[in-house]
PDB file of the backbone (N, CA, C, O) and the ligand in Angstrom, with CONECT records:
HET     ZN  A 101       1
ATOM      1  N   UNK A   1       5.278 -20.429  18.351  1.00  0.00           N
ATOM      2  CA  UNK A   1       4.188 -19.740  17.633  1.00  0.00           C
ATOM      3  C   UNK A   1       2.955 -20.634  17.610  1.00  0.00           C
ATOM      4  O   UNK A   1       2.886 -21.715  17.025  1.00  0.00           O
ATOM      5  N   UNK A   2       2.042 -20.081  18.279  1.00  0.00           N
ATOM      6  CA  UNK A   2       0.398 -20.845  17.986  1.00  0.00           C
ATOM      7  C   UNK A   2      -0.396 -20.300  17.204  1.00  0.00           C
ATOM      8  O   UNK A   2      -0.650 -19.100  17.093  1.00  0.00           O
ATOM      9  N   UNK A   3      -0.852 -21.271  16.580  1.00  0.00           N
ATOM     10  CA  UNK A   3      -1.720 -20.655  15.202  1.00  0.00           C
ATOM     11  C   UNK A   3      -3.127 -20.717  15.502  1.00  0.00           C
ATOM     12  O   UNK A   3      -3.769 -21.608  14.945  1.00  0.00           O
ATOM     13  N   UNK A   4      -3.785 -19.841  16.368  1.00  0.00           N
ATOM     14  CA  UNK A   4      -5.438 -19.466  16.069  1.00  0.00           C
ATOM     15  C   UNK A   4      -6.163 -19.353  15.047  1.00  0.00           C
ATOM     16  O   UNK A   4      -5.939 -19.341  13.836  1.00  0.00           O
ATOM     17  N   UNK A   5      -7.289 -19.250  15.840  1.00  0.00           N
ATOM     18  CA  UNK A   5      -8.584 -19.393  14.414  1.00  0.00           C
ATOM     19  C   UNK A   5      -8.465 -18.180  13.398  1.00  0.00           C
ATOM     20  O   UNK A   5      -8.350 -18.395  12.192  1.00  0.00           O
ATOM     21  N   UNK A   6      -8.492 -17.130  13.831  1.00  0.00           N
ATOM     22  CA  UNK A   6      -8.614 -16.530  13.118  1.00  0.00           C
ATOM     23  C   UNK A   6     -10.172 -15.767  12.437  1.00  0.00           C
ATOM     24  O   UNK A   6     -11.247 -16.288  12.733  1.00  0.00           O
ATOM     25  N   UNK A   7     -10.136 -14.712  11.668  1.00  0.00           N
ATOM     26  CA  UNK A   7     -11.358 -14.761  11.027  1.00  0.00           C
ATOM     27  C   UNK A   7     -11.713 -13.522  10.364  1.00  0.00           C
ATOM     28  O   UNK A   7     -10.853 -12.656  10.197  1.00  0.00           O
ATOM     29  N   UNK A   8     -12.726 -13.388  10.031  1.00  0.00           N
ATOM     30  CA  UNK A   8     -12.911 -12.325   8.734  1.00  0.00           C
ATOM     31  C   UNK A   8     -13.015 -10.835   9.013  1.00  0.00           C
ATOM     32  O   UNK A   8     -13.985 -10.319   9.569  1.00  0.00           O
ATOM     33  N   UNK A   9     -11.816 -10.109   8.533  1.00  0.00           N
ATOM     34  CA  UNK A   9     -12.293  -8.439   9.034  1.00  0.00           C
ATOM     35  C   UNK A   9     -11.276  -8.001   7.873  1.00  0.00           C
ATOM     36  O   UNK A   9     -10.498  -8.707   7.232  1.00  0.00           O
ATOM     37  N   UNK A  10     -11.586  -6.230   7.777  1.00  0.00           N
ATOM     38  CA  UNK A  10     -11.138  -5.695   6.738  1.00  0.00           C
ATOM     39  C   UNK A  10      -9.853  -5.293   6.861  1.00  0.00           C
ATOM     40  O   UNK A  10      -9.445  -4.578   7.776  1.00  0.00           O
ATOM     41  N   UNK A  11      -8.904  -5.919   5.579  1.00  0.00           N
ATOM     42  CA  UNK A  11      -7.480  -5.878   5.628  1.00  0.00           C
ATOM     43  C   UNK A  11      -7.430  -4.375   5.282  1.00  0.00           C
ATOM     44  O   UNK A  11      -8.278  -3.728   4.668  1.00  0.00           O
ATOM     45  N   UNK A  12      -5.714  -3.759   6.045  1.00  0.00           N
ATOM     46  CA  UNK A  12      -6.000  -2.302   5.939  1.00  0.00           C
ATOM     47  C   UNK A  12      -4.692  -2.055   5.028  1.00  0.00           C
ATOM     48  O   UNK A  12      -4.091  -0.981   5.024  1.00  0.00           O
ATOM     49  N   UNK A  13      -4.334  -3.143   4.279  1.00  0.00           N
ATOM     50  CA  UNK A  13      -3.603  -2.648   3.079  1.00  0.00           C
ATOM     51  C   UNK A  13      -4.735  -2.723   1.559  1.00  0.00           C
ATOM     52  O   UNK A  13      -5.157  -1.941   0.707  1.00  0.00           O
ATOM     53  N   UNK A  14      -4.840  -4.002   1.864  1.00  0.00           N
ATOM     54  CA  UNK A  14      -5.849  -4.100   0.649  1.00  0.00           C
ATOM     55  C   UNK A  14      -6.915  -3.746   0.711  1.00  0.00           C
ATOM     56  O   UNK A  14      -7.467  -3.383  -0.328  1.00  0.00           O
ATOM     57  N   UNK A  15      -7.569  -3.718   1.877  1.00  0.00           N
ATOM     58  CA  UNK A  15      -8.848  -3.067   1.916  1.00  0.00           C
ATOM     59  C   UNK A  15     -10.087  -4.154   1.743  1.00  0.00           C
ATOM     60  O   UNK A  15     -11.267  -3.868   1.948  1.00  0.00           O
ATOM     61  N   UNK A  16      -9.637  -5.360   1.358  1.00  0.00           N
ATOM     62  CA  UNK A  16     -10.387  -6.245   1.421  1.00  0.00           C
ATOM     63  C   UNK A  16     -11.371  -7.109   2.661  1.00  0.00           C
ATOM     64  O   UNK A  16     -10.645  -7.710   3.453  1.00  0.00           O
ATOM     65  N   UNK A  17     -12.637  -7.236   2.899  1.00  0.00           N
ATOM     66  CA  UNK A  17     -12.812  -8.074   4.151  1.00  0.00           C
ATOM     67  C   UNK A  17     -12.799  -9.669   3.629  1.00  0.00           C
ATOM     68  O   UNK A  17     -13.666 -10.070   2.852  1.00  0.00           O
ATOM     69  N   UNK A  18     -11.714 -10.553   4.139  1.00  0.00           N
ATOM     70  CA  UNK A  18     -10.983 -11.215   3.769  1.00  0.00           C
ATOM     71  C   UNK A  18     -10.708 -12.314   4.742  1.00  0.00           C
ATOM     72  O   UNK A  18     -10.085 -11.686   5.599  1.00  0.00           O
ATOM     73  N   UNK A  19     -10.767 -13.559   5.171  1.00  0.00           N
ATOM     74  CA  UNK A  19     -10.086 -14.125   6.452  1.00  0.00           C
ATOM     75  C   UNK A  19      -8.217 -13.721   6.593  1.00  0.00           C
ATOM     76  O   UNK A  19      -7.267 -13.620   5.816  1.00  0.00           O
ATOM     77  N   UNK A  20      -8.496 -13.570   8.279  1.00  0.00           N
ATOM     78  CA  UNK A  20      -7.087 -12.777   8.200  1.00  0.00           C
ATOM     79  C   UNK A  20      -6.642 -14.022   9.563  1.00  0.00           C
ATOM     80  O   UNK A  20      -7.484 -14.218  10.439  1.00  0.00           O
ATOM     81  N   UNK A  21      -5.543 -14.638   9.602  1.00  0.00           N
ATOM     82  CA  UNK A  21      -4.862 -15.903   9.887  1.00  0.00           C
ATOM     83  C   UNK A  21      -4.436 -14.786  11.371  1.00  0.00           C
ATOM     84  O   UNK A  21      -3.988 -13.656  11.177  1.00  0.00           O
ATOM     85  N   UNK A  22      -4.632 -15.256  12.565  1.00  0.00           N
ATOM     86  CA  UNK A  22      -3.785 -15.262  13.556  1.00  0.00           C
ATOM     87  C   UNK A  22      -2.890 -15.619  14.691  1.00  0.00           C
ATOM     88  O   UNK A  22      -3.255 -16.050  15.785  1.00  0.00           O
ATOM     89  N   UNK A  23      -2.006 -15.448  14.403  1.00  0.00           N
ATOM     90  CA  UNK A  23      -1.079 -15.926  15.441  1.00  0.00           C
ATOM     91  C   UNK A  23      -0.429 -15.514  16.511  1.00  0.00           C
ATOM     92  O   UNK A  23       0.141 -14.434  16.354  1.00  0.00           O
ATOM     93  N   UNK A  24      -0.292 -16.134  17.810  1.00  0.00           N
ATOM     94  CA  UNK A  24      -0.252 -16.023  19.248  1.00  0.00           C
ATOM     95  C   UNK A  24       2.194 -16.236  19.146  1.00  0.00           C
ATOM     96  O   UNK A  24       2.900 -17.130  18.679  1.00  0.00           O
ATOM     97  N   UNK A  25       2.449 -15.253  19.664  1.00  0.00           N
ATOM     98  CA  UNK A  25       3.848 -15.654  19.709  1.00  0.00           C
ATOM     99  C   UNK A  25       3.850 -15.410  21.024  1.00  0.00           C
ATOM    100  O   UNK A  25       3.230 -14.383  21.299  1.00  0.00           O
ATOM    101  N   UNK A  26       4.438 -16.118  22.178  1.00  0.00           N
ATOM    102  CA  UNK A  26       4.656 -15.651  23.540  1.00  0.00           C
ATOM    103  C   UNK A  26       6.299 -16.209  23.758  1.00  0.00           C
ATOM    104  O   UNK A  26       6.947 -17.162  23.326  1.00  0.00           O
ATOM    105  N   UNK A  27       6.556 -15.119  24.626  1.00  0.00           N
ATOM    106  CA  UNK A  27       8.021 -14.907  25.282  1.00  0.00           C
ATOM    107  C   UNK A  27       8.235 -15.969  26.422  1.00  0.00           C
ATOM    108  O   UNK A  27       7.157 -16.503  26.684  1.00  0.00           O
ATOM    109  N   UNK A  28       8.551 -16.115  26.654  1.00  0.00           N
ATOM    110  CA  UNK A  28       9.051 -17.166  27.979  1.00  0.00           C
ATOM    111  C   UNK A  28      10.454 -16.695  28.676  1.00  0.00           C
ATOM    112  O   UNK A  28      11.501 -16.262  28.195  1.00  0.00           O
ATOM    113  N   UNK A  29      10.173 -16.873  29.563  1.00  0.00           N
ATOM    114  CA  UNK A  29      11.263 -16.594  31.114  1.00  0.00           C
ATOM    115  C   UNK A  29      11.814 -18.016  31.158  1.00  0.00           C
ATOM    116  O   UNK A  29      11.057 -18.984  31.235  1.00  0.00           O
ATOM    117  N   UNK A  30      13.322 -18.144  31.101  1.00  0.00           N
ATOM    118  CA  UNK A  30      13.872 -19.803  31.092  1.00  0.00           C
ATOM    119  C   UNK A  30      14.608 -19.758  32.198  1.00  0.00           C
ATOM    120  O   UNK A  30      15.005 -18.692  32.668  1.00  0.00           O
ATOM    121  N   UNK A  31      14.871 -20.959  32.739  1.00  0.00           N
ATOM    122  CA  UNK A  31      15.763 -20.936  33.962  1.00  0.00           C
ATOM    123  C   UNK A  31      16.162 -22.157  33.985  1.00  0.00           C
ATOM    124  O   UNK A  31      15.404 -23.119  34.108  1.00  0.00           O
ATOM    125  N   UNK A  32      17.314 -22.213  33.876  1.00  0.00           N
ATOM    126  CA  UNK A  32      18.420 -23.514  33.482  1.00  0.00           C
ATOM    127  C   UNK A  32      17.464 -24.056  32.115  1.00  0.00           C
ATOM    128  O   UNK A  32      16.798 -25.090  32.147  1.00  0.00           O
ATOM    129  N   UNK A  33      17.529 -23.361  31.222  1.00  0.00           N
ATOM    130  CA  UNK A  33      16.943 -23.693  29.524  1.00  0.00           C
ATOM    131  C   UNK A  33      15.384 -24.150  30.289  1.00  0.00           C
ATOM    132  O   UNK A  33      14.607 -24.450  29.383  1.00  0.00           O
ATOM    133  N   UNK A  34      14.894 -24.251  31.304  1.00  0.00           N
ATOM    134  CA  UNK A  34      13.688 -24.968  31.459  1.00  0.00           C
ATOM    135  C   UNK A  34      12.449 -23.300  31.692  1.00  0.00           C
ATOM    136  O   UNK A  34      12.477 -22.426  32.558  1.00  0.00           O
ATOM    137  N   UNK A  35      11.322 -23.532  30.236  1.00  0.00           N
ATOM    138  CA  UNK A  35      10.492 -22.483  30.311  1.00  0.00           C
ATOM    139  C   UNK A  35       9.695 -22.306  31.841  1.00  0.00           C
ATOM    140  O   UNK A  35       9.377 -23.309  32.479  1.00  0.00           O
ATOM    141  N   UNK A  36       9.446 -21.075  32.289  1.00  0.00           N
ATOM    142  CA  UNK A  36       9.202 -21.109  33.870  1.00  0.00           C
ATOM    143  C   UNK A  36       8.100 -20.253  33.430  1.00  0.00           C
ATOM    144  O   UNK A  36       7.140 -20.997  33.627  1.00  0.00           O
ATOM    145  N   UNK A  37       7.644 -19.200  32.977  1.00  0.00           N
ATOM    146  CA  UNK A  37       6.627 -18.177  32.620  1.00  0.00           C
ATOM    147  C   UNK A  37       6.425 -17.632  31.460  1.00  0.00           C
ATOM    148  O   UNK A  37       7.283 -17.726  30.583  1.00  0.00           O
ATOM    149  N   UNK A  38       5.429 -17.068  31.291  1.00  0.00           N
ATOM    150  CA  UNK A  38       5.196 -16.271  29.893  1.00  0.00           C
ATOM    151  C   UNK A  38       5.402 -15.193  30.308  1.00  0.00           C
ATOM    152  O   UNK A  38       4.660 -14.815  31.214  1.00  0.00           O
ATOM    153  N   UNK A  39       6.685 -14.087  29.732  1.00  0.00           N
ATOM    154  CA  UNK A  39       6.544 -12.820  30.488  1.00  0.00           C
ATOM    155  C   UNK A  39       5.833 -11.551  29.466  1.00  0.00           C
ATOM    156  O   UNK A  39       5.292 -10.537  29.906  1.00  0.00           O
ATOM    157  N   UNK A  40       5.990 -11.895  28.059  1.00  0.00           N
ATOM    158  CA  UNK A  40       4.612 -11.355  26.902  1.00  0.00           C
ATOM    159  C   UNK A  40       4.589 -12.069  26.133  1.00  0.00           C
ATOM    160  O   UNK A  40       5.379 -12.965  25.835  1.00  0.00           O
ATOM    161  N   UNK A  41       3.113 -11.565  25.462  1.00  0.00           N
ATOM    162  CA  UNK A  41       2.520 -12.674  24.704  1.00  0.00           C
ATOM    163  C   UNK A  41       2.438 -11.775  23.169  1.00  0.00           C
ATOM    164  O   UNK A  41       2.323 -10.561  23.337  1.00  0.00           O
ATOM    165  N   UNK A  42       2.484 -12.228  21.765  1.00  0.00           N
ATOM    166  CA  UNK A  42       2.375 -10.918  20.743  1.00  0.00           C
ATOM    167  C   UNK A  42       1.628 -11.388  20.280  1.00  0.00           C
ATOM    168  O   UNK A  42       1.465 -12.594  20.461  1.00  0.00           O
ATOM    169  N   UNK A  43       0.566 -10.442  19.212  1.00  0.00           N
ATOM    170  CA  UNK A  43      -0.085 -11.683  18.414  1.00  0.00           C
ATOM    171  C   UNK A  43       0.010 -10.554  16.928  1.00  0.00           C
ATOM    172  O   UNK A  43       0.178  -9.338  16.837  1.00  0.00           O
ATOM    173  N   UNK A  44      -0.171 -11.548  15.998  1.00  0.00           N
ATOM    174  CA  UNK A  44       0.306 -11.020  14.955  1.00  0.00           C
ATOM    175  C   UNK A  44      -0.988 -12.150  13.661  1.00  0.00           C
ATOM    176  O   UNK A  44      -1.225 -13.357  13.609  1.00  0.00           O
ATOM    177  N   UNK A  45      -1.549 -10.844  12.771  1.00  0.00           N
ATOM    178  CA  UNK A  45      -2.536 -10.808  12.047  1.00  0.00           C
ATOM    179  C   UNK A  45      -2.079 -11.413  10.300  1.00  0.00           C
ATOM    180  O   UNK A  45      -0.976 -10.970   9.981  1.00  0.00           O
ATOM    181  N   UNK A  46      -2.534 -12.034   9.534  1.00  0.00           N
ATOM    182  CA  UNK A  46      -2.049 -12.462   8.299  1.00  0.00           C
ATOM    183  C   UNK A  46      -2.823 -12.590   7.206  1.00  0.00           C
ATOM    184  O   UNK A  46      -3.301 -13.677   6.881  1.00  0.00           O
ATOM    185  N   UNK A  47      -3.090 -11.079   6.294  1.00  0.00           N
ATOM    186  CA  UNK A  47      -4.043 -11.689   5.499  1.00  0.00           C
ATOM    187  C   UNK A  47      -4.239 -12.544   4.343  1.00  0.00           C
ATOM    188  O   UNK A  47      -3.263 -12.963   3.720  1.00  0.00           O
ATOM    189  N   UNK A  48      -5.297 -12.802   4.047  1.00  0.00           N
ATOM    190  CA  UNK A  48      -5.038 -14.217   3.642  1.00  0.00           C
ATOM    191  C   UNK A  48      -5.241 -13.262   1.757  1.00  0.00           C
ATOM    192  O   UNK A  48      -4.789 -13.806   0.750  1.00  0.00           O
ATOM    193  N   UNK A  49      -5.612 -12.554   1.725  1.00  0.00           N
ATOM    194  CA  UNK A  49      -5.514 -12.217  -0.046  1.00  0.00           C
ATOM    195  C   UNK A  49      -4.275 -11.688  -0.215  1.00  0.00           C
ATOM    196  O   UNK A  49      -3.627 -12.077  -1.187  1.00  0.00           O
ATOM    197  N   UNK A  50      -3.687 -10.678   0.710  1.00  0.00           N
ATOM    198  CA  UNK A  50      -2.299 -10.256   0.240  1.00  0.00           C
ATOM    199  C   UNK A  50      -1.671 -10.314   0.803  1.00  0.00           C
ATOM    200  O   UNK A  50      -0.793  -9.476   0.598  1.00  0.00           O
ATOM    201  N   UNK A  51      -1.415 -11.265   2.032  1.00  0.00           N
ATOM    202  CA  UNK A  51      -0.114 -11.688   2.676  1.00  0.00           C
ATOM    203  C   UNK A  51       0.572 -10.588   3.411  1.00  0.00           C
ATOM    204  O   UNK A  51       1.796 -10.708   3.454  1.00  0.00           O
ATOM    205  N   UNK A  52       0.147  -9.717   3.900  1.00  0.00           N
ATOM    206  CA  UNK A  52       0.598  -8.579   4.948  1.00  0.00           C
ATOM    207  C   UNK A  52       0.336  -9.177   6.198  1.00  0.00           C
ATOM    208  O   UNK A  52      -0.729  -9.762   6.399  1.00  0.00           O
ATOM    209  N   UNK A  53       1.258  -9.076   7.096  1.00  0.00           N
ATOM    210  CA  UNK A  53       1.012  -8.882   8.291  1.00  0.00           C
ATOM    211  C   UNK A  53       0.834  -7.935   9.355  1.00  0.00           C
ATOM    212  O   UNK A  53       1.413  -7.134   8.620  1.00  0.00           O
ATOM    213  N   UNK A  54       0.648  -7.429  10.127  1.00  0.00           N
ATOM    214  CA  UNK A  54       0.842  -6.549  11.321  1.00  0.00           C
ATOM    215  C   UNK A  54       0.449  -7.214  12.416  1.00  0.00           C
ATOM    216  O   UNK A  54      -0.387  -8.116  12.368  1.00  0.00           O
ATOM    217  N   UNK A  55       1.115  -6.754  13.661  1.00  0.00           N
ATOM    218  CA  UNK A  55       1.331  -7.132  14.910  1.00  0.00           C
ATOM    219  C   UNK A  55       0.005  -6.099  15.669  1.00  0.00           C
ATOM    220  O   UNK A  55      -0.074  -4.871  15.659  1.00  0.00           O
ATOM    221  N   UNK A  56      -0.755  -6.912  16.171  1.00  0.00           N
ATOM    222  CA  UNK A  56      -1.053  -6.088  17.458  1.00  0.00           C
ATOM    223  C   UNK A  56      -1.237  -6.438  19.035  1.00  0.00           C
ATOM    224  O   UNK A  56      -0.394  -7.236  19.444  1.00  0.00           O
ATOM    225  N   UNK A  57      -1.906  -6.120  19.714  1.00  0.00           N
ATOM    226  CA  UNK A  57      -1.558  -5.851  20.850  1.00  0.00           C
ATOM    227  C   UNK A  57      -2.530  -6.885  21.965  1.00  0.00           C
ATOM    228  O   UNK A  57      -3.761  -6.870  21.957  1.00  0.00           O
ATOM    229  N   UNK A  58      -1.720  -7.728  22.862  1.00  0.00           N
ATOM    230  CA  UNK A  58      -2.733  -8.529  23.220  1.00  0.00           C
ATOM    231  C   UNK A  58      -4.487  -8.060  23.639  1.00  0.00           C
ATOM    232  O   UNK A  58      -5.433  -8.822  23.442  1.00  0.00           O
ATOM    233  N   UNK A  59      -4.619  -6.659  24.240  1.00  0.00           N
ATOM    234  CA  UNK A  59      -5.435  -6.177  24.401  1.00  0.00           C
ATOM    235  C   UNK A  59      -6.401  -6.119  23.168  1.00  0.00           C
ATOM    236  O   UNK A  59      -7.523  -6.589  23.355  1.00  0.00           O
ATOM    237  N   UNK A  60      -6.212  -5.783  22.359  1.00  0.00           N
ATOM    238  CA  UNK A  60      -6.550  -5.769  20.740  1.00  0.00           C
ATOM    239  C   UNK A  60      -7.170  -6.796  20.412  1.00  0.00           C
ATOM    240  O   UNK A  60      -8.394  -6.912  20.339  1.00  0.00           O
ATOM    241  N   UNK A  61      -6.073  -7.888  20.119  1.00  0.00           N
ATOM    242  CA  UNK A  61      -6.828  -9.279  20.439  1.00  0.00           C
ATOM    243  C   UNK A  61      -7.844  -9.730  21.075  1.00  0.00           C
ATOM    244  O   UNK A  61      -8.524 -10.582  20.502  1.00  0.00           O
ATOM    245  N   UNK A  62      -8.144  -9.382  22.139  1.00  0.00           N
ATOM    246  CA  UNK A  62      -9.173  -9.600  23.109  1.00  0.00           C
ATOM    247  C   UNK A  62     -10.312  -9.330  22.796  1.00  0.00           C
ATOM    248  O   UNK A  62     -11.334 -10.015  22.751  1.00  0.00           O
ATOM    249  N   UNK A  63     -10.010  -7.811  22.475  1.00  0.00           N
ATOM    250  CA  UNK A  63     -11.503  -7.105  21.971  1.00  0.00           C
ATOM    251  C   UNK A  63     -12.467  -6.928  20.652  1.00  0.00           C
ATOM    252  O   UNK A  63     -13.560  -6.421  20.400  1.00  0.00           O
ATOM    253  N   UNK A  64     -11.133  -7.841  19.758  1.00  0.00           N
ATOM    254  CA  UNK A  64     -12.024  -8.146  18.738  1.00  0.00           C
ATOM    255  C   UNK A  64     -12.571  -9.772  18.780  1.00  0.00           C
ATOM    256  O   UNK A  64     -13.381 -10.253  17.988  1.00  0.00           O
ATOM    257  N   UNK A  65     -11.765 -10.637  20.163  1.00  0.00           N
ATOM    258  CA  UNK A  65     -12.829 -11.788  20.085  1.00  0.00           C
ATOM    259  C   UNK A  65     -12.890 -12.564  18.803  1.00  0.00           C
ATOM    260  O   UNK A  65     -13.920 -12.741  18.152  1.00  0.00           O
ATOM    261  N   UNK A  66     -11.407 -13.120  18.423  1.00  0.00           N
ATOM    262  CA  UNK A  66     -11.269 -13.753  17.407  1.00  0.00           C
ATOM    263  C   UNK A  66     -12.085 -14.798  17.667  1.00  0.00           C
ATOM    264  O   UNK A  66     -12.220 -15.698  16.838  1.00  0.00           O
TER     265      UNK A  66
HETATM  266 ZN    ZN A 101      -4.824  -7.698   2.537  1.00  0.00          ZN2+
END
């Protein structure tokens, strides 16, 4: 798990615009236990007033240009 910057947009439980924590989880392809590729990458959102998360979509990621 890599922990990005992150940054301020409106949480859609609380409704708050809030810094929201994000994090990069990627999959790996192993071969003899040794990591060889990333075969997906997830990234997953954390806000910082009420502690919800949701997952979205690397594309997603992109386009909001954390
Ligand atoms: Zn929230």
């Amino acid at each position: 798990m890599k922990n990005l910057t992150g940054r301020a947009a409106t949480c859609q439980y609380c409704g708050q615009l809030v810094h929201h924590h994000l994090q990069e989880r990627a999959t790996k392809f192993t071969l003899f236990f040794i990591p060889v590729f990333t075969t997906s990458r997830t990234y997953r959102i954390t806000c910082s007033n009420c502690g919800q998360t949701s997952s979205i979509k690397p594309r997603q990621a992109k386009t909001l240009a954390w």
